[in-house]
DRENBANU-433658 format. One record per atom (N, C-alpha, C): residue in three letters; z, y, x. Coordinates in steps of 0.02 Angstrom, whole numbers, padded with zeros to 5 digits, always signed. Each point is the difference from the previous one (the first is absolute). Example, Ala and Ser with C-alpha at 12.3 -4.5 7.8 and 13.67 -1.06 7.14 Angstrom:
<atoms>
ala+00390-00284+00660
ala+00000+00059-00045
ala+00000+00060+00045
ser-00036+00053-00018
ser+00003+00059+00042
ser+00037+00055-00039
</atoms>
This chain:
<atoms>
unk-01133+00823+00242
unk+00026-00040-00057
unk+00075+00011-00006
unk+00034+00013-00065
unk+00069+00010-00006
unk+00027-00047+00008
unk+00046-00026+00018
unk+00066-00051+00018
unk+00015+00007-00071
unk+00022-00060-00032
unk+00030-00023-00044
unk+00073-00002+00023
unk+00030+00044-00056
unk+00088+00012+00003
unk+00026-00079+00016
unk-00012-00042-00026
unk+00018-00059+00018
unk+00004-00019+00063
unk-00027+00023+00055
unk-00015-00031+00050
unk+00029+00035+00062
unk+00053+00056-00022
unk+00006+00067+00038
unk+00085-00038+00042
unk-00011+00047+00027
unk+00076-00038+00047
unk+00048+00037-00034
unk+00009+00039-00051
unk+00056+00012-00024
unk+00011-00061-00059
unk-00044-00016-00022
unk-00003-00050-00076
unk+00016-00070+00074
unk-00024-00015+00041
unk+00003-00052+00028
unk+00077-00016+00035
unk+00035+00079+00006
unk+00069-00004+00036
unk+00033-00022-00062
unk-00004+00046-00046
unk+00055-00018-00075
unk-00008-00053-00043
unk-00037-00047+00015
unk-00011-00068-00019
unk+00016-00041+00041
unk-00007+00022+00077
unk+00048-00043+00046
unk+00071+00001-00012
unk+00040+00054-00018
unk+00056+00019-00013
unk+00036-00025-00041
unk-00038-00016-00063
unk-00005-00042-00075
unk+00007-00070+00030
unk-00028-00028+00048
unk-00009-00074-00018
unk+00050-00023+00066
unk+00030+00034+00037
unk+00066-00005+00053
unk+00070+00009-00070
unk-00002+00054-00038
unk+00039-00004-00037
unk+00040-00046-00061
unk-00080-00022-00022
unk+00007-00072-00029
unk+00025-00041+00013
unk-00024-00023+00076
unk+00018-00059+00040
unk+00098+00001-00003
unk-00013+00059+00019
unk+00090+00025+00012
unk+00057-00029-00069
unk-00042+00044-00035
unk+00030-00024-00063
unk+00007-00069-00020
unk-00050-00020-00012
unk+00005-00092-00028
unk+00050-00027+00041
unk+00012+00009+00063
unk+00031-00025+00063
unk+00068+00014-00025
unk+00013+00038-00016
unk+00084+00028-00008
unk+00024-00003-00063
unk-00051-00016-00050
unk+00049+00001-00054
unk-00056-00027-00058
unk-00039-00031+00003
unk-00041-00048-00039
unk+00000-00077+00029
unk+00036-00008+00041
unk+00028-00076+00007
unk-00034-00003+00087
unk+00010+00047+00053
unk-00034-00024+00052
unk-00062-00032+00011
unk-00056+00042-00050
unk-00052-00051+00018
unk-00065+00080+00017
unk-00038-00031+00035
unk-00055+00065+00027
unk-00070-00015-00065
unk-00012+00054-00045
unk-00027-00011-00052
unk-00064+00025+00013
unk-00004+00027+00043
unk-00076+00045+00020
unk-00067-00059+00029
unk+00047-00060+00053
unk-00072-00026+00035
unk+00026-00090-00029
unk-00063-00035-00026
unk+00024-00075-00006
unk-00013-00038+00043
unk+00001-00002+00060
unk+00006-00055+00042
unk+00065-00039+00001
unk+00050+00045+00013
unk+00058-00036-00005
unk+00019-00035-00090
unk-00011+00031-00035
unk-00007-00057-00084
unk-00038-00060+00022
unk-00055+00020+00007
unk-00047-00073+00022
unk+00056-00045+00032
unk+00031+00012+00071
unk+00038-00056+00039
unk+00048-00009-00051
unk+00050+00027-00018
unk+00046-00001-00020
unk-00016-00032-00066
unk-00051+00012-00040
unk-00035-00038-00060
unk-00015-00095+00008
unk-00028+00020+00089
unk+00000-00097+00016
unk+00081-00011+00012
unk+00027+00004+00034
unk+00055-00016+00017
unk+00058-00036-00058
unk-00017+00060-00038
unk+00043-00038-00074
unk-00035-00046-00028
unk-00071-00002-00015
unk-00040-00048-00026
unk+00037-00067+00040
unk+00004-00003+00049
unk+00002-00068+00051
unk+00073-00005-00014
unk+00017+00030-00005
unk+00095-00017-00005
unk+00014-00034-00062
unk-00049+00027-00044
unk+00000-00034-00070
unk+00055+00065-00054
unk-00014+00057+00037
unk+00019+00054-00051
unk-00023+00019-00041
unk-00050-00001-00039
unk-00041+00002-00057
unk+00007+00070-00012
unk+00073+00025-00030
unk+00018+00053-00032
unk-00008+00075+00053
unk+00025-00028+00049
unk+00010+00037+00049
unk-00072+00017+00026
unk-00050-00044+00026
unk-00076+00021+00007
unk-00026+00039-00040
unk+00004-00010-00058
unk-00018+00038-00045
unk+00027+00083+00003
unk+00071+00018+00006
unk+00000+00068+00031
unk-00054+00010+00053
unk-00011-00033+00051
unk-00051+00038+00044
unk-00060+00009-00010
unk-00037-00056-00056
unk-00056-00013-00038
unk-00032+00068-00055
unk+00063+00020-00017
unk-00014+00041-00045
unk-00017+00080+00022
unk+00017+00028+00041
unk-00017+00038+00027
unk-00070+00000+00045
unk-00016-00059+00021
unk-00057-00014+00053
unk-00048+00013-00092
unk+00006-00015-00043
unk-00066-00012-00072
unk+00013+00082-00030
unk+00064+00029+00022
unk-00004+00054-00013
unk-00050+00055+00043
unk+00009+00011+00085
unk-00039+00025+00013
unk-00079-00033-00003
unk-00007-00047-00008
unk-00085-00042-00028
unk-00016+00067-00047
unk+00044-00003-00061
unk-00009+00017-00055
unk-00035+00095+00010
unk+00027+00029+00040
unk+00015+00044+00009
unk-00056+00018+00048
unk-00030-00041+00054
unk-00064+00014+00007
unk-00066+00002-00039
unk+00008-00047-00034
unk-00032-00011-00054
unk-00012+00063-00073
unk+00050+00027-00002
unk-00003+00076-00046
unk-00028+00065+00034
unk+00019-00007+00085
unk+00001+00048+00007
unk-00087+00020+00030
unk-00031-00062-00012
unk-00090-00009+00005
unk-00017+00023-00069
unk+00025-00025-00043
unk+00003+00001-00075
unk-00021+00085-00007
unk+00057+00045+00024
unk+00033+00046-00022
unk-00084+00055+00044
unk-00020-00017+00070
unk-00030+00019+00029
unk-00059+00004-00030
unk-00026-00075-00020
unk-00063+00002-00063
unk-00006+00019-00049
unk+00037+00024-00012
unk-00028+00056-00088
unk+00033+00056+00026
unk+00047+00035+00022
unk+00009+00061+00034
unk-00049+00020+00056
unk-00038-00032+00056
unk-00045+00037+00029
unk-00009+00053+00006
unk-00053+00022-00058
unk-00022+00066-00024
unk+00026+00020-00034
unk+00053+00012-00009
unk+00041+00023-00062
unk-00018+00097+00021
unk-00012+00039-00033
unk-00006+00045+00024
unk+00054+00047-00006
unk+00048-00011-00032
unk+00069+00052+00027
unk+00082-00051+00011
unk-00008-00047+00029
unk+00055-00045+00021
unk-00037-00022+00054
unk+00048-00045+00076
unk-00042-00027+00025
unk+00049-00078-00001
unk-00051-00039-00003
unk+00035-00064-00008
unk+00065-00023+00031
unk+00003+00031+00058
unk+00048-00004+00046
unk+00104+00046-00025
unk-00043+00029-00040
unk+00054+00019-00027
unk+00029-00023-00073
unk-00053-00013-00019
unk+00026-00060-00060
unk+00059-00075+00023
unk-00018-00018+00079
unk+00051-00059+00034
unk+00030+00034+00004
unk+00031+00065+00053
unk+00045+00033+00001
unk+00054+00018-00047
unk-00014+00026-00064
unk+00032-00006-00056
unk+00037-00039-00020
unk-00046-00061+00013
unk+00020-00068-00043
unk+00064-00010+00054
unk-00021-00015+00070
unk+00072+00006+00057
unk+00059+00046-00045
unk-00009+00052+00007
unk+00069+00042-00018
unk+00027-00043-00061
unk-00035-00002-00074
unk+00033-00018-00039
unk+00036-00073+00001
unk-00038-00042+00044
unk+00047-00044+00006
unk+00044+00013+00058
unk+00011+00003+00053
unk+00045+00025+00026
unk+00065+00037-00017
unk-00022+00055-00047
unk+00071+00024-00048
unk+00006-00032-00037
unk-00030-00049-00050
unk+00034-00070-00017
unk+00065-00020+00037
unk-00030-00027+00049
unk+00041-00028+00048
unk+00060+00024+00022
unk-00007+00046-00002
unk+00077+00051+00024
unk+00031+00008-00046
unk-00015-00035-00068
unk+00060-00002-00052
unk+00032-00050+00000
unk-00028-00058+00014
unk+00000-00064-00003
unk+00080-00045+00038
unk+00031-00029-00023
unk+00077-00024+00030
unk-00007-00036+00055
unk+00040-00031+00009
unk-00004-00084+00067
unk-00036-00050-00039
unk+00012-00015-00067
unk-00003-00059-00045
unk-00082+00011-00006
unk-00035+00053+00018
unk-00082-00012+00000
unk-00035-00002+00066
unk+00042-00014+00045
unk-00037+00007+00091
unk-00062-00037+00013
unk-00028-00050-00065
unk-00038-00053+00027
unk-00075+00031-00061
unk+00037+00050-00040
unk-00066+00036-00045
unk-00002+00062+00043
unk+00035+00021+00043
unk-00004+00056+00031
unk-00053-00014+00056
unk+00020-00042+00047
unk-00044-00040+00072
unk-00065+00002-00033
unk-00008-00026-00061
unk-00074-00047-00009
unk-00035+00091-00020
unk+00037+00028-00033
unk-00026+00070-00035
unk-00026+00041+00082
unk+00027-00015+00020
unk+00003+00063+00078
unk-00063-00056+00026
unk-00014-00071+00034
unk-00036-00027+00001
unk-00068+00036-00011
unk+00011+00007-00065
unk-00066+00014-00037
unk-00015+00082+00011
unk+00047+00021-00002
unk-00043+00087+00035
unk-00019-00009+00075
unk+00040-00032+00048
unk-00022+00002+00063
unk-00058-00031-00013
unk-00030-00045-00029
unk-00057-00027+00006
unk-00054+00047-00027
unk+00012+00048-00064
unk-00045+00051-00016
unk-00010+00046+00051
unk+00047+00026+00044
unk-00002+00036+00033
unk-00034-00015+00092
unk+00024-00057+00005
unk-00050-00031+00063
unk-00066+00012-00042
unk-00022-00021-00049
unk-00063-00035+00009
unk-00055+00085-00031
unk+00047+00037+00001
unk-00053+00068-00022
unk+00030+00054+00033
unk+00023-00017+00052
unk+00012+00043+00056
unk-00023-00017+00072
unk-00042-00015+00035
unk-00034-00046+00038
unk-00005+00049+00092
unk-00002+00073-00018
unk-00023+00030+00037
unk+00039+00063+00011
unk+00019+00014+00087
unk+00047+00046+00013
unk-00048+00057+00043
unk-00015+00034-00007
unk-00039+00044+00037
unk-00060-00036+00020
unk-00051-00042-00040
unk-00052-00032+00013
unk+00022-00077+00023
unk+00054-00009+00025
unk+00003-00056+00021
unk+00049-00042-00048
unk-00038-00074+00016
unk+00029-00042-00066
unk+00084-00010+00034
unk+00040-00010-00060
unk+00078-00003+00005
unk+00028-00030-00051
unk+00063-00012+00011
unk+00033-00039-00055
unk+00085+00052-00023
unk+00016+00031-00034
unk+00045+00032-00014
unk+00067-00012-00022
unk-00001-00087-00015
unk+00055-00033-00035
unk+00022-00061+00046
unk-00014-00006+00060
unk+00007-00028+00061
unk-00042+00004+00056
unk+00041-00001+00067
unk-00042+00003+00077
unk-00015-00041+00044
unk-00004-00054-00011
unk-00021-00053+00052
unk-00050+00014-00003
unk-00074+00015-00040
unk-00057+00012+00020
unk-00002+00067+00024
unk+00027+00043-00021
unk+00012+00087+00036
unk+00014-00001+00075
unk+00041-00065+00007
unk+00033-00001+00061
unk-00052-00036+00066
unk-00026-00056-00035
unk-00068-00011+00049
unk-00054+00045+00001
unk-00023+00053-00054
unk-00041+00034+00005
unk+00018+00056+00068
unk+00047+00006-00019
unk+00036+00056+00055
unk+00025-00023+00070
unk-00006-00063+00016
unk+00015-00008+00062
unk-00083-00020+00040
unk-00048-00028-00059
unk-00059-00010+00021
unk-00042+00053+00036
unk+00020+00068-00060
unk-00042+00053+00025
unk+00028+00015+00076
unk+00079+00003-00005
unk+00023+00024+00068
unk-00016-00035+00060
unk-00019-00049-00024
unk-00035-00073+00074
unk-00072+00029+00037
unk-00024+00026-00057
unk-00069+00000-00001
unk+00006+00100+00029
unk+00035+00043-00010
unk+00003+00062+00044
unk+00012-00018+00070
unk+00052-00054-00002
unk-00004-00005+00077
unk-00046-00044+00043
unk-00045-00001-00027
unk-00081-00063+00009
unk-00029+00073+00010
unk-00017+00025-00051
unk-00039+00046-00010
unk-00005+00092+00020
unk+00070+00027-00029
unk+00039+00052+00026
unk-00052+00050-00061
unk-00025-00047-00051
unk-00040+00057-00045
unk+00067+00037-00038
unk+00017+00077-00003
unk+00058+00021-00030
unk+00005-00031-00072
unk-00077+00011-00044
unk-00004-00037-00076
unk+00057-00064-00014
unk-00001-00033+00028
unk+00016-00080+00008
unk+00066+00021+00007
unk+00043+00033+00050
unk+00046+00010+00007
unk+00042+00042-00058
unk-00032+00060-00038
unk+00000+00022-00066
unk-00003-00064-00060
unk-00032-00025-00005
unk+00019-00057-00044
unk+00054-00040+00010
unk+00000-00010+00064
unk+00085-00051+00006
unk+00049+00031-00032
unk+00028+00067+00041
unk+00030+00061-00033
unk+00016-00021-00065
unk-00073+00015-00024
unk-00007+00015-00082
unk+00066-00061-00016
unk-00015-00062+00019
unk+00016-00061-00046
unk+00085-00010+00025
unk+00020+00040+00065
unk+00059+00010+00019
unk+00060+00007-00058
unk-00038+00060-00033
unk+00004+00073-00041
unk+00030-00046-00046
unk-00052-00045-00020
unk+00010-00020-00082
unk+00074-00044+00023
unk+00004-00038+00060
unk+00048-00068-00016
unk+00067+00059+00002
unk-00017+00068+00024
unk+00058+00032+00022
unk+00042+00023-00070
unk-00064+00025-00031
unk+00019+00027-00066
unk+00041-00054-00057
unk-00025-00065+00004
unk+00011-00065-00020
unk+00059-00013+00016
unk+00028+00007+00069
unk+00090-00006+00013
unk+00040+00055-00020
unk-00035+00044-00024
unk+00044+00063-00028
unk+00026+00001-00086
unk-00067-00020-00023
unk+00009-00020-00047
unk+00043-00060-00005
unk+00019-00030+00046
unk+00052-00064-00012
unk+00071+00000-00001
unk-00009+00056+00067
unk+00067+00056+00019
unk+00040+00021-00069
unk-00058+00056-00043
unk+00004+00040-00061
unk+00037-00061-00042
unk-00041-00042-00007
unk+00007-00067-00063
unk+00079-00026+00013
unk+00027-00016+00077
unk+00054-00031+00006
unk+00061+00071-00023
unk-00023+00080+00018
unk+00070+00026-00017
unk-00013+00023-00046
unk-00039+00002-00034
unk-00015+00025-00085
unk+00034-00082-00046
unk-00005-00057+00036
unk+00014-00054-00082
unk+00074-00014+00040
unk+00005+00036+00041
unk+00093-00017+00045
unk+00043+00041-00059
unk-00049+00047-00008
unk+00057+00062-00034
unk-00024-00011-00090
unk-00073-00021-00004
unk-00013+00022-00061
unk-00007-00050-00050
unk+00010-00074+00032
unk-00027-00065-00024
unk-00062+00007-00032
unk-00017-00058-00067
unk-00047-00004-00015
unk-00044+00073-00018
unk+00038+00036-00007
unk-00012+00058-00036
unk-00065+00054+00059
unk+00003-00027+00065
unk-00031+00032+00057
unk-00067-00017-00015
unk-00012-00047-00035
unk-00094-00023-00009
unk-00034+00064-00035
unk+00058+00068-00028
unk-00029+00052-00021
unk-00050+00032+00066
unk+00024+00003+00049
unk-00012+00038+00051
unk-00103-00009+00019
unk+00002-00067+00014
unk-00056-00028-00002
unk-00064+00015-00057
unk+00033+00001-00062
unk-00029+00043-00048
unk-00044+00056-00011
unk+00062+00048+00041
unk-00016+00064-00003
unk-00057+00010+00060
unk+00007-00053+00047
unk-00059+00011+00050
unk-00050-00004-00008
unk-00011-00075-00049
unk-00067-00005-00035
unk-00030+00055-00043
unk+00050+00032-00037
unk-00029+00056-00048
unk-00028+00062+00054
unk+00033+00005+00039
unk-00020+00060+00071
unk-00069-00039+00019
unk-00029-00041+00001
unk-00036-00029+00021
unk-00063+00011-00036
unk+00033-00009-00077
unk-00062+00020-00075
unk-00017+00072+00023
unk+00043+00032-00003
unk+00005+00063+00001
unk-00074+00033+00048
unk+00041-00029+00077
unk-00070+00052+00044
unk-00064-00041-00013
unk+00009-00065-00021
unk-00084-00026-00030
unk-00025+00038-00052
unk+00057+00046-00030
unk-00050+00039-00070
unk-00024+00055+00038
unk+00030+00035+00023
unk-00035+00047+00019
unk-00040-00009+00066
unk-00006-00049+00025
unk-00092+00001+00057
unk-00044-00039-00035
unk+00034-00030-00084
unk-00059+00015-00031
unk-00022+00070-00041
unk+00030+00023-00010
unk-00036+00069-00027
unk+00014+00058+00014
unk+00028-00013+00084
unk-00019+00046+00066
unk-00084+00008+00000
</atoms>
């Protein structure tokens, strides 16, 4: 059975790369806030609630309904693309990532809070139809679950000493590694390039369209 381009460790590294870069970015010059994972909106969403910030919750609020939103399309996008027989659904999200993303890199200081919620919403298209790194399930736009996956398997080689197991830890090593590089990239690309660096990320995603076209009509 062919491997779906989606699932290949090169599509799985350059989406790790993408979503360390993000992180980087929002961090440095979209107001310090990490736009890729909402746990921290959630706290930070109660916290103001209880303080009686209204206005202020609501920044964190809005991004948490943005990535909602954004899972929600990107099922959407999966159910009537399926069978599409010369696109594959997966590259229809992809797309949609880039173009908002170079949005974004036009965008001033005075929009950091349409920028967060916009980026929000691709990391959420992009977690939720990117699921799988060389067979194994993963998350590309943050690693706390990458990171227990990968210390689990490594528990369990030294229980076991099966090499497989130890190859999967590896694997999930790989991704958090690629994930700090991309963060690396993100901090000296928006040091030098400001907002204007969310191009970079872009162009990854389109590299991304790219080898999905041709192992489909490889």
């Amino acid at each position: 059975m062919k491997k779906q381009m989606s699932d290949t460790i090169r599509v799985g590294l350059l989406l790790a790369i993408v979503g360390g870069f993000l992180d980087a970015y929002t961090y440095l010059c979209r107001g310090q806030v990490f736009a890729n994972a909402q746990t921290g909106n959630m706290v930070l969403f109660g916290i103001k609630m209880m303080e009686g910030h209204i206005i202020q919750a609501l920044y964190y609020a809005l991004p948490i309904l943005a990535f909602f939103i954004g899972i929600v399309i990107a099922e959407m996008i999966k159910h009537h693309f399926f069978e599409h027989p010369k696109i594959h659904w997966r590259q229809i999200v992809l797309m949609i990532e880039a173009i908002v993303i170079l949005i974004v890199a036009f965008l001033p200081k005075d929009f950091n809070m349409f920028c967060n919620i916009m980026i929000s919403f691709i990391c959420s298209l992009q977690v939720e139809s990117f699921r799988k790194f060389n067979g194994n399930p993963y998350a590309s736009t943050m690693c706390t679950g990458n990171l227990r996956s990968a210390t689990e398997h490594l528990y369990q080689y030294f229980q076991t000493h099966n090499k497989k197991t130890l190859l999967k830890s590896l694997q999930y090593f790989i991704v958090i590694f690629f994930f700090i590089i991309g963060a690396c990239l993100g901090t000296i690309l928006t040091n030098s390039l400001s907002y204007m660096a969310a191009i970079i990320p872009t162009l990854l995603l389109l590299s991304v369209i790219v080898f999905m076209f041709y192992e489909q009509v490889g």
